[in-house]
N, C-alpha and C positions, 0 to 999 in steps of 0.2 A: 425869795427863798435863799437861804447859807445853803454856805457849803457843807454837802455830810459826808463824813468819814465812814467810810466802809468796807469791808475787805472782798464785796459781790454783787453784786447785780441782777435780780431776776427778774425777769419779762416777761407777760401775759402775750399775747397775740392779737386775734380777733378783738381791734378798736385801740390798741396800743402799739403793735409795732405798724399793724396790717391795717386798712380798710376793712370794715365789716363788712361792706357793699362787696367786695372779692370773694368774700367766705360763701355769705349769702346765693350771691348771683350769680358766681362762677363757680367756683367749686362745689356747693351743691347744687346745681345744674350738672356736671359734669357726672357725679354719683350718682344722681337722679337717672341720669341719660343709659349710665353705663350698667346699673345695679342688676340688674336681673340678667344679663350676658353673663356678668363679671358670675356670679351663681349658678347660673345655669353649668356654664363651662370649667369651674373649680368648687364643683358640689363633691364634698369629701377632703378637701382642704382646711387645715385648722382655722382660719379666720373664718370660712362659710360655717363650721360645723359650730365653732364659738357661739355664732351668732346665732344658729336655728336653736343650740340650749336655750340660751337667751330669750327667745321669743318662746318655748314650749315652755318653759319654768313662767313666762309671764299669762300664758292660756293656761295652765293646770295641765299641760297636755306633755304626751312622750314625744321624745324629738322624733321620734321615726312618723309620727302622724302630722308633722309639718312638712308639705312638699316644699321645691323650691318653688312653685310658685308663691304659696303663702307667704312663705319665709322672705320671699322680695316686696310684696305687698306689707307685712309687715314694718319691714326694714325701710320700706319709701315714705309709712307713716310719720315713723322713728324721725326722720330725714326732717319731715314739715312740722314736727314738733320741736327741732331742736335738740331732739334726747341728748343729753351729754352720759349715752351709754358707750362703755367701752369697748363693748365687742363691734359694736355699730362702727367708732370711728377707728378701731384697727382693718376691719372691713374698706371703710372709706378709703385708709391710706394704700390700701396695693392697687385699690380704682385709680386713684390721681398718679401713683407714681407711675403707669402704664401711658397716662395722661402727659404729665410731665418729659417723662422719656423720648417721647415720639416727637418732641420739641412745641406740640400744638397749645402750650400751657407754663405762661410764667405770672409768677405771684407777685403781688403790690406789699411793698415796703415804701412807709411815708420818706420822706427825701432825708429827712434829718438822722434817721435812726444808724445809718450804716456810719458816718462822720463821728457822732456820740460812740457808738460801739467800739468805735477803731481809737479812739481815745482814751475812751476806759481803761481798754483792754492795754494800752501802751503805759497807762500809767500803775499796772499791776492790778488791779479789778478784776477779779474772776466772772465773766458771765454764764449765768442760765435761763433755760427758758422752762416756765411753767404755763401749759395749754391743758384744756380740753380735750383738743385732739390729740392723734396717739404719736408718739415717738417719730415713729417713721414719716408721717406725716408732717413732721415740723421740720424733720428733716431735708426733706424732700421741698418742701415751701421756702427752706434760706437757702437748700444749693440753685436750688431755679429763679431768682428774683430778676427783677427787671436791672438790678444793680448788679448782678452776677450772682457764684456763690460766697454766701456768709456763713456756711457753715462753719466754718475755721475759728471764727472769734468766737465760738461757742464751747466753755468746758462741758455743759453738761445740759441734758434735756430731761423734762420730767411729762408725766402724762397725769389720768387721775389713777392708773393704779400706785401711784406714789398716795393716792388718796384723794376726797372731792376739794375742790378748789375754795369751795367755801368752810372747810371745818379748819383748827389750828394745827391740828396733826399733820399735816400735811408738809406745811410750811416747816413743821418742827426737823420735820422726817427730811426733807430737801437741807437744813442748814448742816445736817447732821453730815447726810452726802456731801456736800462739798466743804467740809470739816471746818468750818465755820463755826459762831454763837450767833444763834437769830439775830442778837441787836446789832451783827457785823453786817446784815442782807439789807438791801435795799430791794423792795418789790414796789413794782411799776402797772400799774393795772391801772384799765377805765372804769371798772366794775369795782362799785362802793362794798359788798357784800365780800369780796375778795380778798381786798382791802383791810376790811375788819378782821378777817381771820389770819392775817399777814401780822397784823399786830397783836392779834392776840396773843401768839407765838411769841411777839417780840421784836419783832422787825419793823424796819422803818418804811415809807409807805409815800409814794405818793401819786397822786389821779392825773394820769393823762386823760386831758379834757379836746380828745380829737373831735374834728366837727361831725355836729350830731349828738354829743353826748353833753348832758347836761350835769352843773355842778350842783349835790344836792347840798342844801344851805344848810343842816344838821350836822355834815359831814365833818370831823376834826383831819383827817388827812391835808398834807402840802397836795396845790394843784399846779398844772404846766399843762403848756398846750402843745408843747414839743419836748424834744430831748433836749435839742441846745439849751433850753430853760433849766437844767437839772447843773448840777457840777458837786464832783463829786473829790475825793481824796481819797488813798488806801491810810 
């Protein structure tokens, strides 16, 4: 792989900076654990009440005819499906930062990523993260890492209300934010479908192939199996 010239850097998470087995296994474990407390006890709260629209708009049903019990069974299905619904994972993030706080909970950053980032970042490379999960949550996942916090090297954070992860809009909408031209963004993802919509925008693209994730051979994106592998230039 050359060198590419670009004025920013944006990061997926989940299989690219993080372990997915973390997301998976620990943090939703954690949601799982906490979900129905966390409701129970902040029923009337905008992320609880977000969510039971959420769930009544997907029943045909009034929110007021969703209890909170429903509304946690619901939301635990959400959980084992994956949903990348948004009210589901702004929910998520006040569970783990509750989590986080209490000190019982630090997130996995692969070794290489904090060295790359502090790099970048030194040689004028604006970073952002584009996730799934919500804001708060991404936040909360780089102040707590096993490496410390990273929030600091981070300009900007995006979720999917910036839009879904797989349309180009998205992407368009994120280079716009950080006043950038698409073809200045460098995005980083393990996820090929991400990928594609990164470039469709414009952006330059390339597949972190962390273990477990396999290269698909139609794919035209650059791959690396770490960050050290990438180098970059403003």
């Amino acid at each position: 792989m050359g060198v590419l010239p670009v004025r920013a850097v944006l990061v997926d998470i989940e299989g690219t900076t993080t372990d997915v087995r973390f997301v998976h296994e620990t943090l939703f474990s954690v949601a799982r654990r906490d979900l129905a407390a966390y409701v129970s006890a902040h029923a009337g709260r905008p992320e609880v009440e977000a969510a039971r629209r959420a769930v009544a708009r997907e029943r045909g049903e009034s929110e007021r005819d969703v209890s909170d019990g429903e509304l946690s069974a619901a939301l635990l299905a959400w959980i084992d499906e994956d949903r990348k619904e948004t009210t589901l994972k702004a929910l998520q993030g006040k569970i783990w930062r509750s989590a986080y706080e209490s000190g019982g909970l630090r997130s996995h950053v692969y070794a290489d990523v904090e060295p790359a980032l502090r790099r970048w970042r030194d040689l004028g490379v604006t970073l952002a993260v584009f996730s799934s999960g919500s804001v708060e949550a991404q936040e909360l996942l780089f102040r707590h890492t096993t490496s410390g916090d990273l929030t600091g090297l981070f300009a900007a954070f995006f979720d999917t209300t910036t839009g879904p992860k797989r349309e180009a809009g998205a992407y368009e909408r994120i280079a716009e934010a950080l006043r950038v031209l698409p073809g200045e963004v460098l995005f980083l993802s393990d996820v090929v479908a991400e990928l594609d919509a990164a470039a469709a925008a414009g952006m330059e693209t390339v597949q972190v192939l962390r273990p477990g994730t396999k290269r698909d051979p139609e794919s035209r994106h650059r791959v690396a199996e770490r960050f050290d592998e990438i180098s970059v230039v403003r």
